[in-house]
C-alpha positions in Angstrom: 0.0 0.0 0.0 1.0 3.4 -0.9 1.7 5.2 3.0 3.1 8.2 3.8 2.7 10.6 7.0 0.4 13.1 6.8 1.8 16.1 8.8 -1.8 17.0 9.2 -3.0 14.0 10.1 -5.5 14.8 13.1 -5.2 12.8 16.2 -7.8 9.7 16.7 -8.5 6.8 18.8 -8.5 4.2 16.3 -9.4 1.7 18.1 -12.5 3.3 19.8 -14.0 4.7 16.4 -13.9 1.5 15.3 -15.5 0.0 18.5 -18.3 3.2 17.9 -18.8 2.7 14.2 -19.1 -1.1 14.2 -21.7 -0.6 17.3 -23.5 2.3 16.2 -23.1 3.6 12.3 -24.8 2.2 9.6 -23.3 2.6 6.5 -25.3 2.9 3.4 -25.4 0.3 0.7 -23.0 -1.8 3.1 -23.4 -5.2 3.9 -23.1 -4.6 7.6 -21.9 -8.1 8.8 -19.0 -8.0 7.0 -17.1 -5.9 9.8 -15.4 -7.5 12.6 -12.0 -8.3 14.0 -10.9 -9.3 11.0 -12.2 -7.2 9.1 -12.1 -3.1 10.3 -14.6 -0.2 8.8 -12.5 1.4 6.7 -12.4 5.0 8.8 -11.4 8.1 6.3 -10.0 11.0 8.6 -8.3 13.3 6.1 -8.1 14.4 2.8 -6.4 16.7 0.2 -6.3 17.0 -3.5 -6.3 13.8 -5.4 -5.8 11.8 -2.1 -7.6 10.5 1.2 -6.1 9.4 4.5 -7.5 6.7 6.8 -7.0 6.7 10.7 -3.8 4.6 10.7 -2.0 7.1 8.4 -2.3 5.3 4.9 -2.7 7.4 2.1 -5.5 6.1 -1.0 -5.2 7.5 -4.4 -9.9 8.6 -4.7 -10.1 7.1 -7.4 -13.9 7.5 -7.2 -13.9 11.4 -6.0 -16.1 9.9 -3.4 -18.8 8.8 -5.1 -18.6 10.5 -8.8 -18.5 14.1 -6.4 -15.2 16.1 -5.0 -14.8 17.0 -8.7 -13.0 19.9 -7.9 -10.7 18.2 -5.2 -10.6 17.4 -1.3 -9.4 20.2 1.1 -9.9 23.3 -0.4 -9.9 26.0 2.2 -12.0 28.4 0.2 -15.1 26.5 -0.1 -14.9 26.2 3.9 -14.0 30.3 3.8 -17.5 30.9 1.4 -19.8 28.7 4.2 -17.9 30.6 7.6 -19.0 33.7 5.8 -22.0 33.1 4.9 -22.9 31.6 8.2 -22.0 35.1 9.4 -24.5 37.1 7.5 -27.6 34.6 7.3 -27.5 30.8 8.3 -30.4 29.6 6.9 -33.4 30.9 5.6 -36.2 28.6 3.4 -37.1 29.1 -0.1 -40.6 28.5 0.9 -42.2 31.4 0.1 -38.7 33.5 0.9 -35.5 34.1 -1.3 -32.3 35.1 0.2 -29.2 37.0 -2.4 -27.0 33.3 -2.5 -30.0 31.2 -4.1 -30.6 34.0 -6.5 -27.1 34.5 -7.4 -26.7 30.4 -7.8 -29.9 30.2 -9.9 -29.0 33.1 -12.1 -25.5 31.7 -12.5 -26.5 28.1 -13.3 -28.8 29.4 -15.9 -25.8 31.2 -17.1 -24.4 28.0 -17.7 -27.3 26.0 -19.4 -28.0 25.5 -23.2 -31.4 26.7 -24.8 -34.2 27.8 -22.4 -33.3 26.1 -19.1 -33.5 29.2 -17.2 -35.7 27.9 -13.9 -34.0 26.2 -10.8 -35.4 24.2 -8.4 -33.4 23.3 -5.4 -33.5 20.0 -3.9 -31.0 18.4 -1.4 -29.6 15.1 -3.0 -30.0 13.8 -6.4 -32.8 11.4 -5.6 -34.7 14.3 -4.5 -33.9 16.3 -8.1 -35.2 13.4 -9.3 -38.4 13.0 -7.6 -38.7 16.1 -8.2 -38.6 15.7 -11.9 -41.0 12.9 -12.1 -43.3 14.8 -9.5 -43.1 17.9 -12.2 -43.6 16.2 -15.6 -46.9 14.8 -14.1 -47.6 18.5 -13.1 -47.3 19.9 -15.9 -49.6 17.3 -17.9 -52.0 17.7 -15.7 -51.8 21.6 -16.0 -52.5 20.9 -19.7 -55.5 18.6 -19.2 -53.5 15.1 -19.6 -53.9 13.9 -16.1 -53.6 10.5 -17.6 -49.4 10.9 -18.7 -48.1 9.8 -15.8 -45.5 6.7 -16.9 -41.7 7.3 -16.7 -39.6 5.9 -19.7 -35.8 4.9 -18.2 -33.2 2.2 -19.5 -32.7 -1.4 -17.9 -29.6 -1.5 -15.2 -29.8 2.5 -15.1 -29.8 3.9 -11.5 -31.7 7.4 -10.8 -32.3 6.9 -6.6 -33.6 5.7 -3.6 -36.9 7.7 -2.8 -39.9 5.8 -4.2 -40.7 7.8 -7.0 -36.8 7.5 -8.3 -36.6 3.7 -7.4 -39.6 3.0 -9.6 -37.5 4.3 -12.5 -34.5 2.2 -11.3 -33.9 -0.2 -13.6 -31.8 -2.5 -11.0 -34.2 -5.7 -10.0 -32.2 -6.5 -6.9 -32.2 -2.3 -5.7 -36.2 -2.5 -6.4 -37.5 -6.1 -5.4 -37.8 -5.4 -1.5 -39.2 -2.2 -1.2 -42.0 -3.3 -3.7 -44.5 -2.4 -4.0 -43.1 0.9 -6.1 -44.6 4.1 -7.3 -46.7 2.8 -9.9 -45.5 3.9 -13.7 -41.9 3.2 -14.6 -41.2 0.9 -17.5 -37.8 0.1 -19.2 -35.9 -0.1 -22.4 -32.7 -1.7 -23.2 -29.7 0.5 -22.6 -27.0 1.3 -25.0 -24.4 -0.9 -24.5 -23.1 -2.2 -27.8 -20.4 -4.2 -26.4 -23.3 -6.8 -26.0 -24.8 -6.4 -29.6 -24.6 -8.5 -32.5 -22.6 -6.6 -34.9 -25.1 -6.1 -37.5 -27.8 -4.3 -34.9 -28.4 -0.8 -35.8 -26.9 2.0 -34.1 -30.0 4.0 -33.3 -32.1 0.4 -32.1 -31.8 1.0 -28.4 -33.5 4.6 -29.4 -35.8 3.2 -31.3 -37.0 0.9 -28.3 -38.0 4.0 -26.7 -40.4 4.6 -29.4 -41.8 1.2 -29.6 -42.4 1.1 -25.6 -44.4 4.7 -25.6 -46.4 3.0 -28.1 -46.8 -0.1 -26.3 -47.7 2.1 -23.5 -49.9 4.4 -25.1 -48.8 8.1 -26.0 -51.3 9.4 -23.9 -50.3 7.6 -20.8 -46.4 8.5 -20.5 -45.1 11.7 -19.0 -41.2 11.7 -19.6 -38.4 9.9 -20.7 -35.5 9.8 -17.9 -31.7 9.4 -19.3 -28.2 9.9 -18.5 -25.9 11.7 -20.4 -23.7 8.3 -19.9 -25.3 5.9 -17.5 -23.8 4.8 -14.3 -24.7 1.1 -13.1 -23.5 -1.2 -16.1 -20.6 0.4 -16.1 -19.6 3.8 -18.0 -22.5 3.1 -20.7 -22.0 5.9 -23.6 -24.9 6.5 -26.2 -24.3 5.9 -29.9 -23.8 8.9 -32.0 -27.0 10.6 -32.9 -28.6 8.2 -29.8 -30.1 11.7 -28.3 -31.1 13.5 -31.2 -33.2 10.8 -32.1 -35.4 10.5 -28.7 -35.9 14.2 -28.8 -37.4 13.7 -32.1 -39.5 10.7 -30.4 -40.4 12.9 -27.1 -41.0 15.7 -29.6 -43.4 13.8 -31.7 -45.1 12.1 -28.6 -45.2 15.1 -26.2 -43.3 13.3 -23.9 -40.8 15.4 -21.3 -37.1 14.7 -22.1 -35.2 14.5 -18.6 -31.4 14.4 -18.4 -30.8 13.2 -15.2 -27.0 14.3 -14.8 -26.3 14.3 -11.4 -23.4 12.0 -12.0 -22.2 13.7 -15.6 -22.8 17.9 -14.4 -20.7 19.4 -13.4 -17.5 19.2 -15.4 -17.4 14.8 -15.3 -17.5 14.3 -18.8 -15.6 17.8 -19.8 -18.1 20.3 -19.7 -20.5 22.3 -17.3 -23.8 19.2 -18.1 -23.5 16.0 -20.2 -26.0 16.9 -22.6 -23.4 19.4 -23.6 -21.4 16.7 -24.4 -24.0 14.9 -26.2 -25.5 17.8 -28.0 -28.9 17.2 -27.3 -31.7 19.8 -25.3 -33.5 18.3 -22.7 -36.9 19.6 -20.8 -35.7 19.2 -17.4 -31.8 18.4 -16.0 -31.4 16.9 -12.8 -27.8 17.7 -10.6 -26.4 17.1 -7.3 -22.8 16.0 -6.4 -20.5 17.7 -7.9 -22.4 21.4 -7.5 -20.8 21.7 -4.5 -17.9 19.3 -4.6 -19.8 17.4 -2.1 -18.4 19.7 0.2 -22.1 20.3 1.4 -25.2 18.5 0.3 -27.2 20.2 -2.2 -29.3 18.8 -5.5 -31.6 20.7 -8.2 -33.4 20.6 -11.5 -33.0 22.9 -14.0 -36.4 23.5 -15.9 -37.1 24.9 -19.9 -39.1 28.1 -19.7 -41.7 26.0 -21.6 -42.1 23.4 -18.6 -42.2 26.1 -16.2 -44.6 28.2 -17.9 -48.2 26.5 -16.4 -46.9 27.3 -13.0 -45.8 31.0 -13.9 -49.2 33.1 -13.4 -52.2 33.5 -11.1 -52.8 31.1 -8.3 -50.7 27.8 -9.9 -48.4 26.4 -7.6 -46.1 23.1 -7.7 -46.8 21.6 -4.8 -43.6 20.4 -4.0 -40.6 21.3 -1.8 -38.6 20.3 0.9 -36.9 22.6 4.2 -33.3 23.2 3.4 -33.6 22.8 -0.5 -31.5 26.1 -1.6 -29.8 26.6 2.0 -27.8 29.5 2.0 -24.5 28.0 3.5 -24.9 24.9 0.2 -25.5 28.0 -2.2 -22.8 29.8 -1.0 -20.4 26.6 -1.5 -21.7 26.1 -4.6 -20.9 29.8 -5.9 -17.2 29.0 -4.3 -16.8 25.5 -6.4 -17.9 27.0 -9.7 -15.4 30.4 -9.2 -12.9 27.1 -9.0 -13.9 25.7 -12.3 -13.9 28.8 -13.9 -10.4 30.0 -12.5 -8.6 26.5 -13.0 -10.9 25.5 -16.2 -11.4 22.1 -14.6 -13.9 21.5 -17.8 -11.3 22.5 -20.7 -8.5 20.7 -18.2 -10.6 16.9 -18.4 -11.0 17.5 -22.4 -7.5 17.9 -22.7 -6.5 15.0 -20.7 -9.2 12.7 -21.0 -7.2 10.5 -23.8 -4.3 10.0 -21.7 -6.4 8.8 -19.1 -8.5 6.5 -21.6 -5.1 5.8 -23.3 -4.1 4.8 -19.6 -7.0 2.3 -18.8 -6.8 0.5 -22.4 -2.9 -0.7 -22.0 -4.8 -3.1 -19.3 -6.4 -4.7 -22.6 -3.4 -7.5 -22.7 -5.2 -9.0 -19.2 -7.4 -11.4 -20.4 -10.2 -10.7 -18.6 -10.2 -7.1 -19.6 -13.2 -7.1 -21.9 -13.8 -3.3 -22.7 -12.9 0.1 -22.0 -15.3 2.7 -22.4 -16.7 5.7 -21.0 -16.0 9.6 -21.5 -13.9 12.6 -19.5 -13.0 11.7 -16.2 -15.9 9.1 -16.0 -14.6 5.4 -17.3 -15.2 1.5 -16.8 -13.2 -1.5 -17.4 -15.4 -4.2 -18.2 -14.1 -8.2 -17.0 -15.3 -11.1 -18.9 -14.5 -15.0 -18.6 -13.1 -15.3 -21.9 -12.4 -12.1 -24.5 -12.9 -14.1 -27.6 -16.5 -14.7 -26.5 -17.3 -12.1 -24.7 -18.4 -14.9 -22.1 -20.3 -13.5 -18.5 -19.1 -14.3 -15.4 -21.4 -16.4 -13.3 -22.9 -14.6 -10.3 -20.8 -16.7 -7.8 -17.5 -15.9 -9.7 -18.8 -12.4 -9.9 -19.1 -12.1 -6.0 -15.9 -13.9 -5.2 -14.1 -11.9 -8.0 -15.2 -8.6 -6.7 -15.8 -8.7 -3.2 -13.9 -11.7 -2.3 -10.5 -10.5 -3.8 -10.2 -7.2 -6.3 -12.0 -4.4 -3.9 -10.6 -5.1 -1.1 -6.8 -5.9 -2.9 -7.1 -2.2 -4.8 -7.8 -1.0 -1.5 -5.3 -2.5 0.4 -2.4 -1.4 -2.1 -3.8 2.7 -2.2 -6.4 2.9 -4.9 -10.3 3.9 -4.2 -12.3 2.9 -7.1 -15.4 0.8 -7.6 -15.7 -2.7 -8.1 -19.7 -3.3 -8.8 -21.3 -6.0 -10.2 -25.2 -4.1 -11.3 -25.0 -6.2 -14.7 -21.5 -7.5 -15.9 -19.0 -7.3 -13.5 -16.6 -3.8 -14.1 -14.5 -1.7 -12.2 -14.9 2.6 -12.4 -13.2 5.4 -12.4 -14.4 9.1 -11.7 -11.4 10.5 -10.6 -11.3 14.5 -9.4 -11.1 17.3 -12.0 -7.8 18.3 -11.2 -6.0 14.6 -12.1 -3.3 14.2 -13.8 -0.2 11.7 -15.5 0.9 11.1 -12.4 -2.9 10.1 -11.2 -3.3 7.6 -14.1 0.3 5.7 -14.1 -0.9 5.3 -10.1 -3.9 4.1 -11.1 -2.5 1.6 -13.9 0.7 0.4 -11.7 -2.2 -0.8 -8.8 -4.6 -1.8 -11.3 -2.2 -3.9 -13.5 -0.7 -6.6 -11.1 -4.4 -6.9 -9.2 -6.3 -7.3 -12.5 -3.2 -10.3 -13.8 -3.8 -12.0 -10.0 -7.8 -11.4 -10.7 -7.0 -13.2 -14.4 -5.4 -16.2 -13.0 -7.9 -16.7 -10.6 -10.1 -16.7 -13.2 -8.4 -19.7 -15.1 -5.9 -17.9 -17.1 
């Protein structure tokens, strides 16, 4: 493992926070009987650029950004001076009914940053909320229109958009959705668009095309929106095919059907510019954020709405009857305002589209491992696909899967410096989302961990 001393490196009780978290935190999406002598909760005490520090001094490369969030790096002292300041002129006030100068100024500024006519900003907290949200509003604004009966949610198979009810019905994850059924009626699913998997002669635009056959399986009348991301998460680093999006917004155009580009993965600067459907090139009716807005150094969320959406709800006594307490809190706007000033000083977007081929480049001199299938993904967001055999594309079985992931690779990446994620929602692959502000010397760390872990993972493997 990579160690070195961290002269900042705050003083803990190692062996009581792990007493205290093993009796008293519960960790999200964590298999909680996993922890025991043998096995400690990895504790996370420090962290600064690139790199996090656990309570025994050993320094990990975040190869994740924490979750697909610190985009613009740990420890910067700024964001912490934008929330001590703003704490000293107003610590919170709601945006029920109220507006305060640093949601303004975020609002104004995000719509600064949008394409077309996505000028109207919603706060949330997370991004299942912003999504919720979403889903809540397309039904709204049917209804506003006299279509009370558009109320179905078009998403893709294996894509993940949250946890709250209304999100996990558009989850397209079985295992996420089977126990909390049942689910807000009305999401139905598509195939996604990974071609890896496709017979060669399929056409390019067929998983768009599905899109169209389901609202007509459906019924135009019945579905409210279609729900995409920019490049979907769970399945590993799934890109679109080229003219993927401008095809469904012809198909949402045609069936008035909402379009919503739920980026709160790909904002943000992930795949090398301010929102994914930049990237992409298409215009979407409603964009859903979180993460990355404020580097995670504070929660917040949102949806960004057309003027056309927003217009039933502009005039007279319409409402949308939605909203939530500390949606828009000062102290998250005021962090927000912070991060951005950092992407716009240090160009963290025109830095990833400069770098992003060395860092692909990187992950694809892996492809002499056999059980590297494929590489794909865009910017600073990537996957590494593992099969059984190349030739044949052959899946791993679910056992070999679990022993594969959990039994060896995440826990040996971890142990030798490298925080990534190894995640088995479809095919087994391992991700990447490093910060904004990586580098060369960020990806030849990555590769020389990667490269004798993946060879060990091959042989066990049979090869």
């Amino acid at each position: 493992m990579a160690t070195t001393s961290a002269p900042e490196q705050p003083a803990v009780d190692s062996a009581l926070l792990q007493e205290q978290a093993q009796r008293h935190l519960w960790m999200h999406f964590t298999r909680m009987g996993s922890f025991g002598p043998d096995h400690e909760v990895p504790i996370i005490v420090r962290g600064e650029g690139c790199y996090v520090w656990d309570d025994h001094g050993n320094r990990y490369l975040d190869g994740l950004s924490a979750l697909f969030c610190v985009n613009s790096g740990h420890g910067r002292s700024e964001l912490g001076d934008a929330m001590a300041a703003q704490v000293g002129e107003l610590d919170f006030i709601t945006v029920w009914s109220y507006a305060h100068p640093r949601a303004i100024e975020l609002a104004t500024r995000i719509a600064s940053l949008t394409p077309g006519d996505l000028n109207r900003v919603f706060f949330t907290n997370s991004g299942s909320e912003a999504v919720e949200s979403a889903i809540k509003l397309a039904r709204s604004y049917h209804r506003a229109q006299g279509k009370g009966q558009k109320a179905k949610v078009v998403a893709r198979e294996i894509a993940y958009h949250g946890t709250t009810l209304g999100a996990l019905s558009v989850t397209g994850i079985p295992a996420l959705r089977s126990q909390f059924e049942p689910l807000a009626p009305g999401g139905v699913h598509v195939p996604n668009t990974n071609s890896y998997r496709w017979p060669e002669d399929r056409d390019p635009l067929w998983a768009a095309d599905q899109i169209e056959e389901r609202i007509l399986f459906e019924g135009p009348e019945t579905v409210s929106a279609v729900i995409l991301e920019p490049l979907q998460n769970a399945g590993g680093c799934i890109p679109p095919q080229e003219g993927y999006f401008q095809r469904v917004r012809e198909i949402c155009d045609k069936y008035d059907v909402l379009l919503i580009s739920d980026e709160v993965i790909c904002a943000w600067g992930r795949l090398g510019h301010y929102f994914g459907c930049q990237r992409y090139d298409y215009q979407p009716d409603i964009v859903t954020v979180a993460k990355a807005l404020t580097s995670a150094y504070v929660p917040m969320g949102g949806m960004i709405v057309s003027d056309r959406v927003f217009e039933p709800f502009e005039e007279g006594t319409a409402m949308f009857a939605h909203g939530s307490t500390f949606a828009g809190h000062p102290v998250a706007a005021a962090t927000a305002l912070a991060n951005l000033d950092v992407f716009e000083r240090e160009d963290l977007c025109g830095h990833v589209l400069a770098k992003e081929d060395e860092f692909r480049a990187a992950l694809e001199s892996l492809y002499d491992i056999p059980i590297v299938g494929d590489v794909r993904g865009d910017g600073y967001f990537y996957a590494i696909e593992l099969v059984k055999d190349k030739d044949t594309k052959e899946h791993m079985e679910d056992e070999e899967s679990e022993q594969l992931l959990r039994g060896y690779l995440s826990g040996e990446l971890y142990r030798r410096g490298l925080i990534c994620r190894a995640d088995d929602r479809g095919d087994p692959v391992i991700q990447f989302s490093p910060p904004l502000i990586a580098d060369t010397e960020q990806f030849e760390e990555i590769v020389e961990v990667l490269r004798p872990v993946l060879e060990e993972a091959s042989r066990r493997v049979g090869h």
